[in-house]
C-alpha positions in Angstrom: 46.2 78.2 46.6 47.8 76.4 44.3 49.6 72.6 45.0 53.1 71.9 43.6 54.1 68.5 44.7 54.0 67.9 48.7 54.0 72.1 48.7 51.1 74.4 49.0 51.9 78.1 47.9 49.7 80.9 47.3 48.3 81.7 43.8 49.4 84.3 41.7 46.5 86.7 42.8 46.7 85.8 46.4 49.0 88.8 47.0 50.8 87.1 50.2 50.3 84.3 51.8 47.5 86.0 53.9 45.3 82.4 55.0 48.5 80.3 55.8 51.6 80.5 57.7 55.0 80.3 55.9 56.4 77.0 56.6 59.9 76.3 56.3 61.8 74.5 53.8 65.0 72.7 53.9 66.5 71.4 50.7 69.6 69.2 50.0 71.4 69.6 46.4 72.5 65.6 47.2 76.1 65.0 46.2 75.8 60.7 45.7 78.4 60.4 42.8 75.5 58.6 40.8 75.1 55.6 43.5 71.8 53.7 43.6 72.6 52.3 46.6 73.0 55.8 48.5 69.2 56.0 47.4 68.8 53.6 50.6 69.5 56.9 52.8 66.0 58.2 51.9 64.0 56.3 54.0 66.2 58.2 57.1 65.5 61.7 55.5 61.9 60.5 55.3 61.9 59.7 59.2 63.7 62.6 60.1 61.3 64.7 57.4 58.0 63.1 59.4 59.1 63.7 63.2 59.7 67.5 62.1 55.9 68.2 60.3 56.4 71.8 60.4 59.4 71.8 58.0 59.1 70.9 54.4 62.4 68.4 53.3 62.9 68.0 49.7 66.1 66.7 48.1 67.9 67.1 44.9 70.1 64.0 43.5 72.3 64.3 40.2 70.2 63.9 37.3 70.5 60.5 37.1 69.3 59.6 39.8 65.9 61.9 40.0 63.3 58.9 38.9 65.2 56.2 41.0 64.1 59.0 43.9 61.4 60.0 43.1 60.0 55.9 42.3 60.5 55.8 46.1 57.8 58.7 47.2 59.2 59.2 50.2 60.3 62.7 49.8 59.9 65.5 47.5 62.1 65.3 44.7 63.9 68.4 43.1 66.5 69.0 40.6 69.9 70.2 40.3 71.3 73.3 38.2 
């Protein structure tokens, strides 16, 4: 197994993931118009995120705002294409 931020997957070799259960993942491409204060709706996605432990939340704010997000460690950060 092999860790990539809050996310376990299976190594390369693994061939499946035969020792855990897929787990789902919900992911938000975060439209926020580059607002700093919109960051403040994290710590709601973070309670919603920890009442639901069997589904993985991650969010992905405009590039400008990925280390303002990330600073805040309350959910796993991705990024937008």
């Amino acid at each position: 197994m092999r860790r990539a931020g809050a996310f376990l997957y299976p190594a390369a070799n693994d061939g499946g993931m035969s020792d855990m259960a897929r787990r789902k993942l919900v992911a938000g491409n975060w439209k926020m118009n580059g607002s700093h204060a919109a960051l403040a709706e994290l710590d709601a996605i973070a309670a919603a995120a920890r009442a639901n432990p069997g589904i993985d939340v991650a969010i992905c704010p405009p590039f400008t705002l990925i280390a303002p997000a990330a600073a805040r460690g309350d959910v796993p950060i991705g990024a937008q294409d």
